[in-house]
MARBATOR-920374 format. One record per residue: chain; residue number from 1; z, x, y of N, C-alpha, C, O, CB in turn; residue in one letter. Coordinates in nm, 4 decimals, padded with zeros to 6 digits. Glycine has a CB too. Example, Ala and Ser with C-alpha at 12.3 -4.5 7.8 and 13.67 -1.06 7.14 Angstrom:
2
@cadena A; num 1; nw 00.7800; nu 01.3190; nv -00.5690; caw 00.7800; cau 01.2300; cav -00.4500; cw 00.7800; cu 01.3200; cv -00.3300; ow 00.8465; ou 01.4236; ov -00.3319; cbw 00.9046; cbu 01.1308; cbv -00.4473; residuo A
@cadena A; num 2; nw 00.7080; nu 01.2850; nv -00.2250; caw 00.7140; cau 01.3670; cav -00.1060; cw 00.7870; cu 01.2900; cv 00.0030; ow 00.8039; ou 01.3409; ov 00.1138; cbw 00.5725; cbu 01.4084; cbv -00.0598; residuo S
***
This chain:
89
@cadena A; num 1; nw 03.2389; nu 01.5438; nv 03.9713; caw 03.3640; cau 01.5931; cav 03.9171; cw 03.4699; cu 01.6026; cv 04.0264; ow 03.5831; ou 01.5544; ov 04.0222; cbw 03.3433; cbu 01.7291; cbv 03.8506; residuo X
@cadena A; num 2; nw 03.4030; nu 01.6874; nv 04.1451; caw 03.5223; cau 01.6398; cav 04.2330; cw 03.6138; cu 01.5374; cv 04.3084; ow 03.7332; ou 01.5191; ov 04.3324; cbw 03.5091; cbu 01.6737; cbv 04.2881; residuo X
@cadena A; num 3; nw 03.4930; nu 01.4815; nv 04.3322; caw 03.4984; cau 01.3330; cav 04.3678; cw 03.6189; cu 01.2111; cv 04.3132; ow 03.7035; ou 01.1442; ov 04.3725; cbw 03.3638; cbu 01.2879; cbv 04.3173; residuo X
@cadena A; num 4; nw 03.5704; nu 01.2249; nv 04.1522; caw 03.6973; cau 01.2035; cav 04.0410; cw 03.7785; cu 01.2556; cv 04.0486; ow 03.8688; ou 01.1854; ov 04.0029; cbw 03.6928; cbu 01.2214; cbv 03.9253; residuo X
@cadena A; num 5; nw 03.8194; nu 01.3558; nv 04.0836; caw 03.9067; cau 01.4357; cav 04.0304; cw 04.0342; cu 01.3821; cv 04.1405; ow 04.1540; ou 01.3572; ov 04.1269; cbw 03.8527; cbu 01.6057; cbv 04.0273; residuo X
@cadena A; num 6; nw 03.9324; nu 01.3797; nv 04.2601; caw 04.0112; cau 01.3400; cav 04.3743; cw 04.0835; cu 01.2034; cv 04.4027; ow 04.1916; ou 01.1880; ov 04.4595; cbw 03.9325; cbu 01.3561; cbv 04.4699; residuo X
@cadena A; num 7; nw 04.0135; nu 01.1232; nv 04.3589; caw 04.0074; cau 00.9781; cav 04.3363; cw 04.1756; cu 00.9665; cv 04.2156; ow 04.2733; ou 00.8917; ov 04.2170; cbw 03.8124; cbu 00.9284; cbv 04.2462; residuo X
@cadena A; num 8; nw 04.1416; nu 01.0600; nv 04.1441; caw 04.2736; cau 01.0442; cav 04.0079; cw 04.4146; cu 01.1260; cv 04.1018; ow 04.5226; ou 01.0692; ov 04.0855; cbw 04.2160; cbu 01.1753; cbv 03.8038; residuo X
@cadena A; num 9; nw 04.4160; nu 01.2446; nv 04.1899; caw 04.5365; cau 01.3127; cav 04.2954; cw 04.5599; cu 01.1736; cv 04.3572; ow 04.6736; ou 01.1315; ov 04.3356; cbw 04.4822; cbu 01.4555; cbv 04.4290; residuo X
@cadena A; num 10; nw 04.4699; nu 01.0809; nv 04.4383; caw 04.5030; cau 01.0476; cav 04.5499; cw 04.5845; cu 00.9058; cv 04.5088; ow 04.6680; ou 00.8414; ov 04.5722; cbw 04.3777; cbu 01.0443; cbv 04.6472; residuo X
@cadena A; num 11; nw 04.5252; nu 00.8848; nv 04.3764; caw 04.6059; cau 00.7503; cav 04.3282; cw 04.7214; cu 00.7212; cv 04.3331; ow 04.7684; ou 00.6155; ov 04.3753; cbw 04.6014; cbu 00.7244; cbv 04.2213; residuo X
@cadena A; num 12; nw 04.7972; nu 00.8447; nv 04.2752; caw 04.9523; cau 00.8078; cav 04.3104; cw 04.9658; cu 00.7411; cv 04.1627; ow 05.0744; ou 00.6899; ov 04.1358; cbw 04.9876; cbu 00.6866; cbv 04.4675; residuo X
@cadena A; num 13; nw 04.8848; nu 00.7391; nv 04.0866; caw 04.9146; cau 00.6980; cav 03.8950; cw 04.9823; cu 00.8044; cv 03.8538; ow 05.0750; ou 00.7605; ov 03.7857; cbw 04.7663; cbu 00.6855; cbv 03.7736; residuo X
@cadena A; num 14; nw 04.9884; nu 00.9596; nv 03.8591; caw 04.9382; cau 01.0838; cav 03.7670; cw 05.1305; cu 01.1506; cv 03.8184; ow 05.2000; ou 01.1147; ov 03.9134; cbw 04.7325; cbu 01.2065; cbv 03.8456; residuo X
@cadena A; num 15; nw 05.1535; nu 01.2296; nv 03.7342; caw 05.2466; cau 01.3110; cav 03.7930; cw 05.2551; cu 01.3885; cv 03.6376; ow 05.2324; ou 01.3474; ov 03.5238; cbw 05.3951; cbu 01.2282; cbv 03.8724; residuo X
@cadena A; num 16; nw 05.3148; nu 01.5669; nv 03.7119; caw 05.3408; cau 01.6813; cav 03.5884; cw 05.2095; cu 01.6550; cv 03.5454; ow 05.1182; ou 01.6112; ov 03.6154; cbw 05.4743; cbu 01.6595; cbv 03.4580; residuo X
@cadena A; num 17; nw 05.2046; nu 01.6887; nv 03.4076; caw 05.1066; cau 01.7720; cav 03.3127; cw 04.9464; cu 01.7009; cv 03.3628; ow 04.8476; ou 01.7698; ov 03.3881; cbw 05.1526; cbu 01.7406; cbv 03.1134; residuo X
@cadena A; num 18; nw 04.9502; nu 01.5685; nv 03.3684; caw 04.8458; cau 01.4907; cav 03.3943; cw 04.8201; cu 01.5351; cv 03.5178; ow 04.7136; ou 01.5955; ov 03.5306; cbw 04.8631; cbu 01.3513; cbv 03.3810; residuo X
@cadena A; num 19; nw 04.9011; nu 01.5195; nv 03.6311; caw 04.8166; cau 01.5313; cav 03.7579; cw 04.8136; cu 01.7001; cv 03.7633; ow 04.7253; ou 01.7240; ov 03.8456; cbw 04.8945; cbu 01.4462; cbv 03.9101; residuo X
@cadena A; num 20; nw 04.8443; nu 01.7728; nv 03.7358; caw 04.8074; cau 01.9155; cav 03.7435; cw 04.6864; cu 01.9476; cv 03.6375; ow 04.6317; ou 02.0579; ov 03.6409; cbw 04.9415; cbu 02.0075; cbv 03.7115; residuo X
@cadena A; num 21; nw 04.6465; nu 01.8473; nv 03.5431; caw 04.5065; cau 01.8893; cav 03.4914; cw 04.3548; cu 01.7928; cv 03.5832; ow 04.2335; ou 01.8109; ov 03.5733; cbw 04.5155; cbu 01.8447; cbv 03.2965; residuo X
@cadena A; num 22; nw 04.4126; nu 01.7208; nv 03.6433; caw 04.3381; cau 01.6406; cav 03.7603; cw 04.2917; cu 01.7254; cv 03.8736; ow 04.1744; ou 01.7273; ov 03.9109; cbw 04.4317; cbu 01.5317; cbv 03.8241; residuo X
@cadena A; num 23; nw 04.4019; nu 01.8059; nv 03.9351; caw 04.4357; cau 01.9267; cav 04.0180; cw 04.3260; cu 02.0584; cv 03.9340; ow 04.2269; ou 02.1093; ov 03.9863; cbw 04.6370; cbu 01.9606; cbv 04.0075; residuo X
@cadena A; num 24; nw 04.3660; nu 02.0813; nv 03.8311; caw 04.2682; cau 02.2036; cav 03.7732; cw 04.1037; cu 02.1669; cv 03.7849; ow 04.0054; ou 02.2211; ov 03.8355; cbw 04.3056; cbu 02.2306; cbv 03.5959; residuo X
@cadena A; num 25; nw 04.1302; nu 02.0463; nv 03.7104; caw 03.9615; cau 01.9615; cav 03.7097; cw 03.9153; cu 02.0316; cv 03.7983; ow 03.8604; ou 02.1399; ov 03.7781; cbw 03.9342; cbu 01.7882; cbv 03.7531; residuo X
@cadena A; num 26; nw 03.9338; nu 01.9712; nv 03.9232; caw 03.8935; cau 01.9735; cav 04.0646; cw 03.8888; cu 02.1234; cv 04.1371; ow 03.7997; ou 02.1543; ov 04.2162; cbw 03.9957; cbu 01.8806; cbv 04.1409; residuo X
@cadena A; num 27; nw 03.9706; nu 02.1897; nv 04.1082; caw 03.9498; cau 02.3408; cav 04.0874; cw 03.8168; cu 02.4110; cv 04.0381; ow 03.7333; ou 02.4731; ov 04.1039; cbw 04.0449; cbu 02.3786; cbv 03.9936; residuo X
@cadena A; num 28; nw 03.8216; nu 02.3843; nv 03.9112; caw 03.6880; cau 02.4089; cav 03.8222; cw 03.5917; cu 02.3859; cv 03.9219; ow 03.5291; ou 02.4758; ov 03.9779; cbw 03.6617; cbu 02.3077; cbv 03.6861; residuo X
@cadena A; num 29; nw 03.5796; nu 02.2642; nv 03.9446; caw 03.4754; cau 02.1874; cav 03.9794; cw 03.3851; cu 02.2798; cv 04.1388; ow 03.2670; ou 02.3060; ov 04.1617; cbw 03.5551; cbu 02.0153; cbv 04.0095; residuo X
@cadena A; num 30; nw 03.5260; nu 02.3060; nv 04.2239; caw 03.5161; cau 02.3698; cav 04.3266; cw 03.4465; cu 02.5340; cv 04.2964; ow 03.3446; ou 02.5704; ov 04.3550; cbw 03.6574; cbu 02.3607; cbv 04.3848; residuo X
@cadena A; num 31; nw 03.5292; nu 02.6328; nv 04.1845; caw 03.4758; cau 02.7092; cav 04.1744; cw 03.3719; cu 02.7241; cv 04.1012; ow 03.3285; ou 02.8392; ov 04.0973; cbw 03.5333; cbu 02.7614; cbv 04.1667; residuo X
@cadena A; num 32; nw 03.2885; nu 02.6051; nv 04.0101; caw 03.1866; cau 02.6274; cav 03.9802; cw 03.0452; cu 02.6351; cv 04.1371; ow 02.9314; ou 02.6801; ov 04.1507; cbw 03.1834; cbu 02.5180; cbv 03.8646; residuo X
@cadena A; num 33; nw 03.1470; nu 02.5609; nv 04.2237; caw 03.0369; cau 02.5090; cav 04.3738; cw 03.0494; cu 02.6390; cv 04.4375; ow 02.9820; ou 02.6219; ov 04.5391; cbw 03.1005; cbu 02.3574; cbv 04.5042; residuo X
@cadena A; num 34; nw 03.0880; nu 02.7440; nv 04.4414; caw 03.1208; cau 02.8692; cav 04.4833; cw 03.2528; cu 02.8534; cv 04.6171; ow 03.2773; ou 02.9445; ov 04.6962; cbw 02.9666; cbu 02.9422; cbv 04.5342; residuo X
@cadena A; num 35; nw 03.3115; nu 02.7420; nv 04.6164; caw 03.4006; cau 02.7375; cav 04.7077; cw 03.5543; cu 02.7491; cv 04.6824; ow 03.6418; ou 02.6628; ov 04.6759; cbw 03.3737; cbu 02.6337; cbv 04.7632; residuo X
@cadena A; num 36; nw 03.5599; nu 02.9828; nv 04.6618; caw 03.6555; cau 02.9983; cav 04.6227; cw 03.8369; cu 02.9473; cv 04.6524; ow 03.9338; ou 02.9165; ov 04.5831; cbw 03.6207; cbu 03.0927; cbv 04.6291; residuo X
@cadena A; num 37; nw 03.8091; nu 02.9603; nv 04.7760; caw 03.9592; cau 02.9076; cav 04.8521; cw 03.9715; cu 02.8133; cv 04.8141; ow 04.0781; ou 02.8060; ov 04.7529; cbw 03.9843; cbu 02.8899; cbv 04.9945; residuo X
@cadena A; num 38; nw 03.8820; nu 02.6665; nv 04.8150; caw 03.9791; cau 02.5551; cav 04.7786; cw 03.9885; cu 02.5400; cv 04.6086; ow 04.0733; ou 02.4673; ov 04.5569; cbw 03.9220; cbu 02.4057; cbv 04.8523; residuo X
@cadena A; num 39; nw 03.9156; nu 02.5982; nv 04.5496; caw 03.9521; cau 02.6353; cav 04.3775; cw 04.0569; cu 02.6970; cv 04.4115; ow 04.1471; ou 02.6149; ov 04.3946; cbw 03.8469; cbu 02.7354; cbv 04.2709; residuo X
@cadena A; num 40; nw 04.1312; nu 02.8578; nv 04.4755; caw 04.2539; cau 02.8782; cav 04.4631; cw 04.3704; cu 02.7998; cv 04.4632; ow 04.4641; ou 02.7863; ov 04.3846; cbw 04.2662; cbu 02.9408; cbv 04.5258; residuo X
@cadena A; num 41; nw 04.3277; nu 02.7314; nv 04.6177; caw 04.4262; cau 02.6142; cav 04.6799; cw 04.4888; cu 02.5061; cv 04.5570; ow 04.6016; ou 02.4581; ov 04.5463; cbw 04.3253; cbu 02.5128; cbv 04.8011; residuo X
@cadena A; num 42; nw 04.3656; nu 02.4898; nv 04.4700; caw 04.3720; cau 02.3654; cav 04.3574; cw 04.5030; cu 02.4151; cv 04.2450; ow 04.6076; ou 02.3582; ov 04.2137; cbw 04.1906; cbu 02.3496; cbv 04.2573; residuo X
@cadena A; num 43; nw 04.4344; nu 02.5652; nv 04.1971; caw 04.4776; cau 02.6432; cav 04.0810; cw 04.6552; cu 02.6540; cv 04.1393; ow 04.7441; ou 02.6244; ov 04.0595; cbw 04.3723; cbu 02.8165; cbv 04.0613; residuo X
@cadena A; num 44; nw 04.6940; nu 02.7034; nv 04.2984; caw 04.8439; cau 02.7194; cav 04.3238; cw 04.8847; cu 02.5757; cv 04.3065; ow 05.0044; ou 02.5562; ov 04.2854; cbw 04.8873; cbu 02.7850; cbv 04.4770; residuo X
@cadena A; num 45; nw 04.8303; nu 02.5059; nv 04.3102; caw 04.9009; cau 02.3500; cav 04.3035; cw 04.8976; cu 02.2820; cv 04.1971; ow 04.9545; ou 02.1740; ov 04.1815; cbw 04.8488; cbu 02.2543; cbv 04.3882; residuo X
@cadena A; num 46; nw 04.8191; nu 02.3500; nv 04.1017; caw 04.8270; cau 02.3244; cav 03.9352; cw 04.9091; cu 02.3952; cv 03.8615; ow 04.9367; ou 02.3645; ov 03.7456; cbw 04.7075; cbu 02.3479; cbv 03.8650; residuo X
@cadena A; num 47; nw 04.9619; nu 02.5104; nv 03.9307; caw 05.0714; cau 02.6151; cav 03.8591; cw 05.1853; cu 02.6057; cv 03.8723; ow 05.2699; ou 02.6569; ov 03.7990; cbw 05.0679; cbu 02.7356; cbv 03.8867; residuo X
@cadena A; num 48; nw 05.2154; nu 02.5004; nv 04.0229; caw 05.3285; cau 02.4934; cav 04.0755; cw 05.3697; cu 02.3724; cv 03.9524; ow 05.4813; ou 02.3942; ov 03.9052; cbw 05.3283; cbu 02.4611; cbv 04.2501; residuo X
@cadena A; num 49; nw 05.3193; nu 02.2848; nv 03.9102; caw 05.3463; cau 02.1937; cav 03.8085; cw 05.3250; cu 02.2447; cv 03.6699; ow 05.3620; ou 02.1711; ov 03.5784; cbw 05.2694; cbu 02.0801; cbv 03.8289; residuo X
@cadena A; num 50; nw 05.2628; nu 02.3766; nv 03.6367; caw 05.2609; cau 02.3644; cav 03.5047; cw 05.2131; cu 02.5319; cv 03.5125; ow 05.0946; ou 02.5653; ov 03.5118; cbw 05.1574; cbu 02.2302; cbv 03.4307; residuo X
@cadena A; num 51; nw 05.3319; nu 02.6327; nv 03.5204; caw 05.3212; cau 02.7738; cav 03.5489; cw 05.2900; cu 02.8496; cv 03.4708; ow 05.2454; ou 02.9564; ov 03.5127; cbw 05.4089; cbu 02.8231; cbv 03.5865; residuo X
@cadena A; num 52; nw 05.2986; nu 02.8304; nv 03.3426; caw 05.2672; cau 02.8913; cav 03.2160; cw 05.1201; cu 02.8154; cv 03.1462; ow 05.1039; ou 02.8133; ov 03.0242; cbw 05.4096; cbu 02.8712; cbv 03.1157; residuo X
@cadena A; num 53; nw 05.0157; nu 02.7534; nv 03.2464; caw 04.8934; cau 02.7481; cav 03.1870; cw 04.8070; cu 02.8933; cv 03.2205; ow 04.7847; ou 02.9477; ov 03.3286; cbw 04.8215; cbu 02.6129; cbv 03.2412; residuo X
@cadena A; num 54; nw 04.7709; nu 02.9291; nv 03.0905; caw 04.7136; cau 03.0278; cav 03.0880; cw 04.5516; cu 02.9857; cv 03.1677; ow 04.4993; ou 03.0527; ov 03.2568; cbw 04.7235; cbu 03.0777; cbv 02.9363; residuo X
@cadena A; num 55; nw 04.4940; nu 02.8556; nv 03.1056; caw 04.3648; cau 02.8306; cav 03.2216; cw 04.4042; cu 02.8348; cv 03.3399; ow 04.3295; ou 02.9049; ov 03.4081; cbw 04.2900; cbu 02.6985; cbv 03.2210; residuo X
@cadena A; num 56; nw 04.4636; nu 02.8040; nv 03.3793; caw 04.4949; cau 02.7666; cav 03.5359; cw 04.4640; cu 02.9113; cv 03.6160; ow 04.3744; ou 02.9477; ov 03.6921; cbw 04.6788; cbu 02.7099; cbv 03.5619; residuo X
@cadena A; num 57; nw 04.6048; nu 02.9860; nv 03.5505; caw 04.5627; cau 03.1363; cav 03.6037; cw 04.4660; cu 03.2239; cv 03.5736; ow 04.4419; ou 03.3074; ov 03.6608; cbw 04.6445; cbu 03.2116; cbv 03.5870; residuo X
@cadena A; num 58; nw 04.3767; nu 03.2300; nv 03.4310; caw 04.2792; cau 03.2902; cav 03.4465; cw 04.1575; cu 03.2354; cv 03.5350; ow 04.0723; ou 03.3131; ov 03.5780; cbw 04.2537; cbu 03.3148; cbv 03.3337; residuo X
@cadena A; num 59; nw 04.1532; nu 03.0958; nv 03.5603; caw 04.0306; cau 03.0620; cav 03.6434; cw 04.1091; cu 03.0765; cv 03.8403; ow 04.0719; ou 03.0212; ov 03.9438; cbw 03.9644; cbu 02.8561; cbv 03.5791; residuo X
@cadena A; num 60; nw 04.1767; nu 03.1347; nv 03.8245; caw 04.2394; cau 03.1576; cav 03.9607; cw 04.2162; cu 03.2623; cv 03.9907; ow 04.1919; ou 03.2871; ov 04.1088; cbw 04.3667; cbu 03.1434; cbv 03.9805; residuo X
@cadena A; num 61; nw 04.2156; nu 03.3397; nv 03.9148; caw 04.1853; cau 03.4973; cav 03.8779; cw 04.0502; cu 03.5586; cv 03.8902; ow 04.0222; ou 03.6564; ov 03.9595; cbw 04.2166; cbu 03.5224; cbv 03.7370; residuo X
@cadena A; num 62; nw 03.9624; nu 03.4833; nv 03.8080; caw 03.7856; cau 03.4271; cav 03.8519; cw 03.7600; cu 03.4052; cv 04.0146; ow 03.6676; ou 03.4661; ov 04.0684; cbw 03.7466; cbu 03.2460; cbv 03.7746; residuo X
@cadena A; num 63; nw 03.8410; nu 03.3206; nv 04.0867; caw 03.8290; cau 03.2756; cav 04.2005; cw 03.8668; cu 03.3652; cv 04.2832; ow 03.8100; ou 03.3759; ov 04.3919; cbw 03.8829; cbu 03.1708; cbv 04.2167; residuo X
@cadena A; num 64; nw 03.9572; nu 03.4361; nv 04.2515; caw 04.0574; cau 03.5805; cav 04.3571; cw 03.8964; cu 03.6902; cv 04.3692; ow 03.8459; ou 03.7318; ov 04.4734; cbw 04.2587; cbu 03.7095; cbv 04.2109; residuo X
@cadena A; num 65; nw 03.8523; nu 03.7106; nv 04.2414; caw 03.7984; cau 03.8154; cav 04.1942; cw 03.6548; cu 03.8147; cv 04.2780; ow 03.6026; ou 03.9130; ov 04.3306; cbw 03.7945; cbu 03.8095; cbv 04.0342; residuo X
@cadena A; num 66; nw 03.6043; nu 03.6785; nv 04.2767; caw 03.4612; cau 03.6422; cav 04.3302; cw 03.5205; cu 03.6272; cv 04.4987; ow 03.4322; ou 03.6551; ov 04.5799; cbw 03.3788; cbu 03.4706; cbv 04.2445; residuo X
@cadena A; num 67; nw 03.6221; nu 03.5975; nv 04.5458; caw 03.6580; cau 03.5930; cav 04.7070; cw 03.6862; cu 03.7453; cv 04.7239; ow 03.7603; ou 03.7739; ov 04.8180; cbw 03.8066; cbu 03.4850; cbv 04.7568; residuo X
@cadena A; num 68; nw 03.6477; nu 03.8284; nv 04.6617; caw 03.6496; cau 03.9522; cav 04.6646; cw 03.8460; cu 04.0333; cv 04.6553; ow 03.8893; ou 04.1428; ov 04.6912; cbw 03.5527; cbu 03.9752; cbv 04.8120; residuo X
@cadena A; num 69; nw 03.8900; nu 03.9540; nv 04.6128; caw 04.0702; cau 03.9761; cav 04.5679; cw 04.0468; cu 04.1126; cv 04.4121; ow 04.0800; ou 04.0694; ov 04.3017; cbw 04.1695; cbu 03.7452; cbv 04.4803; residuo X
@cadena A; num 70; nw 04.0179; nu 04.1925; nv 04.4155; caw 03.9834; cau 04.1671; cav 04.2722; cw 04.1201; cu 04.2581; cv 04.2060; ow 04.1386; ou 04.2916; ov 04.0890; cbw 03.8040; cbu 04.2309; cbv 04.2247; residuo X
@cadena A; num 71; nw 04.2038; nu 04.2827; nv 04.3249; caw 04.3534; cau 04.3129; cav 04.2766; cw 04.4139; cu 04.1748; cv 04.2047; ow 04.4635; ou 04.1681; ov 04.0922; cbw 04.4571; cbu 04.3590; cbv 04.4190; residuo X
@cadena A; num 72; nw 04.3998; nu 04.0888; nv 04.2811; caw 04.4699; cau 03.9870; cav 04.2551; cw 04.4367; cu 03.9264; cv 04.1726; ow 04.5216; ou 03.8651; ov 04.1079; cbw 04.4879; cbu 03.9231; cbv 04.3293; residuo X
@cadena A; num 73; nw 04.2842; nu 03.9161; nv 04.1350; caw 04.2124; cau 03.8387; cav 04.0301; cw 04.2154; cu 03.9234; cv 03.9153; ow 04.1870; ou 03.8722; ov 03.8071; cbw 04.0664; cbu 03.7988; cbv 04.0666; residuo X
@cadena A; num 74; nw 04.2469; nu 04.0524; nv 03.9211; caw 04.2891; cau 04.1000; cav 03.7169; cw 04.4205; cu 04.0787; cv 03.7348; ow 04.4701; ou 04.1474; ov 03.6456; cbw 04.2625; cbu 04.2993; cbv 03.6329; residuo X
@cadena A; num 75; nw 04.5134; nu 04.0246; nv 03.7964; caw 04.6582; cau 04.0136; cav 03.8084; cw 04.6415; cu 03.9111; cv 03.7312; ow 04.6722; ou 03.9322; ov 03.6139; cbw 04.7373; cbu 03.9989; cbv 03.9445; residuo X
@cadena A; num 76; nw 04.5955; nu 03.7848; nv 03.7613; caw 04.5962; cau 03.6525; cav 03.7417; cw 04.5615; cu 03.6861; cv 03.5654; ow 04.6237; ou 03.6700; ov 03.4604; cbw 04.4756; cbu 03.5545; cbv 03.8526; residuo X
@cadena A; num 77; nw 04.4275; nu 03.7404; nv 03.6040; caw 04.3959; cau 03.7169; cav 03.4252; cw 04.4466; cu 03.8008; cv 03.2925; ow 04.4318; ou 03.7678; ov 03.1748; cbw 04.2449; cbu 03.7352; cbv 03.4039; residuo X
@cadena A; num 78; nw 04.5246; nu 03.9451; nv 03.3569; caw 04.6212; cau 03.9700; cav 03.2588; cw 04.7062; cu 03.8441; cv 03.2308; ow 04.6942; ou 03.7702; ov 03.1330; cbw 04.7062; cbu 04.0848; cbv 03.3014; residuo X
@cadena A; num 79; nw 04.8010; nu 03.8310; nv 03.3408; caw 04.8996; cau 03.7596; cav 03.3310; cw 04.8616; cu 03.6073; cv 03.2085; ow 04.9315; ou 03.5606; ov 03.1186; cbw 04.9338; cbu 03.7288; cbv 03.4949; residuo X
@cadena A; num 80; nw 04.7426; nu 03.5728; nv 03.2517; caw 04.7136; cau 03.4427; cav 03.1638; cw 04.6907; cu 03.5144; cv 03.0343; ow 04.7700; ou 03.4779; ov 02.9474; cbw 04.5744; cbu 03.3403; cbv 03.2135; residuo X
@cadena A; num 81; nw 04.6057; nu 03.6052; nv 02.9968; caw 04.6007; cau 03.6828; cav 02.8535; cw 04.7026; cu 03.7278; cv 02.7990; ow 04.6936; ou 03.7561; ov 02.6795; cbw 04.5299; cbu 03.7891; cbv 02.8491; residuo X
@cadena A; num 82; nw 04.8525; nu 03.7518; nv 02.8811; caw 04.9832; cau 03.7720; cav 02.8044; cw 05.0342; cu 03.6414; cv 02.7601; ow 05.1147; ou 03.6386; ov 02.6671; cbw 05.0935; cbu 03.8432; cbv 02.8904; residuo X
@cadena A; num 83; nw 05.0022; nu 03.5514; nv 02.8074; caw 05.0157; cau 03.4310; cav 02.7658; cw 04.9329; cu 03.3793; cv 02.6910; ow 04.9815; ou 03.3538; ov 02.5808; cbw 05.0283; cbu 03.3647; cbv 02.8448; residuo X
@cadena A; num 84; nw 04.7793; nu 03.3395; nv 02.7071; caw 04.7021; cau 03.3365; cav 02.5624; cw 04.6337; cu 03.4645; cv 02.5805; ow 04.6048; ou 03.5141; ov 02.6894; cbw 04.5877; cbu 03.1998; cbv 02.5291; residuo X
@cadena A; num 85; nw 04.6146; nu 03.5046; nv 02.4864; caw 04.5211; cau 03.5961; cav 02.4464; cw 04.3855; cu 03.5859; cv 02.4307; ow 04.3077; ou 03.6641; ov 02.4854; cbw 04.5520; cbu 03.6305; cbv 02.3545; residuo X
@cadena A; num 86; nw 04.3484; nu 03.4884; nv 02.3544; caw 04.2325; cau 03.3902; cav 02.3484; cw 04.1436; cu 03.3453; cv 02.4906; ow 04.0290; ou 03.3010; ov 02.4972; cbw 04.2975; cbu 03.2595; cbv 02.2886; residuo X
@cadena A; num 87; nw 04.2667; nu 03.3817; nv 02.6283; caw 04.1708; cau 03.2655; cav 02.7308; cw 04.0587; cu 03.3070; cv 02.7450; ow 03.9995; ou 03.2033; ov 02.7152; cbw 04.2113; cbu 03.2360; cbv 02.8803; residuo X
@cadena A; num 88; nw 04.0124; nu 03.3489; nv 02.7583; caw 03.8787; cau 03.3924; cav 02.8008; cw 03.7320; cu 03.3873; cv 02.7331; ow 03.6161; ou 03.4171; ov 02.7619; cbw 03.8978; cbu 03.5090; cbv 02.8204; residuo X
@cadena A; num 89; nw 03.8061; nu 03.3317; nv 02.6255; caw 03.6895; cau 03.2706; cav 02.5215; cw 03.6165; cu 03.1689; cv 02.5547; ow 03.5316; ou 03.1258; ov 02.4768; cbw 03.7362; cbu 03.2240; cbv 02.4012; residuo X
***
């Protein structure tokens, strides 16, 4: 997953909505590997293109929370639940 994910950023095909869900991918992917920082790193560079995804910030929020942020990580996931309500489903 990361690998891809990386392969689809580095192309230079992708821009807006597409390359910031390429960017999240790869996020995911990172914080499923427990490697919170560069999942954050992914999630600020998926928000900077698309600020009002509620995934983006609740799995940023996940990532704050497990790097031991856990101010910052219920910040993130209110903020995405005022926006969907649903995320966390």
């Amino acid at each position: 997953m990361i690998r891809g994910c990386t392969a689809e950023i580095q192309s230079g095909k992708h821009k807006g909505a597409v390359l910031a869900a390429a960017i999240y991918n790869r996020g995911v992917g990172y914080l499923k590997k427990g490697d919170y920082e560069r999942a954050i790193q992914d999630f600020d560079q998926a928000l900077r293109l698309t600020p009002k995804d509620a995934d983006v910030l609740y799995n940023r929020g996940v990532a704050k929370a497990k790097k031991g942020d856990k101010i910052g990580g219920e910040a993130d996931r209110a903020a995405a639940k005022r926006i969907n309500p649903n995320v966390d489903r």
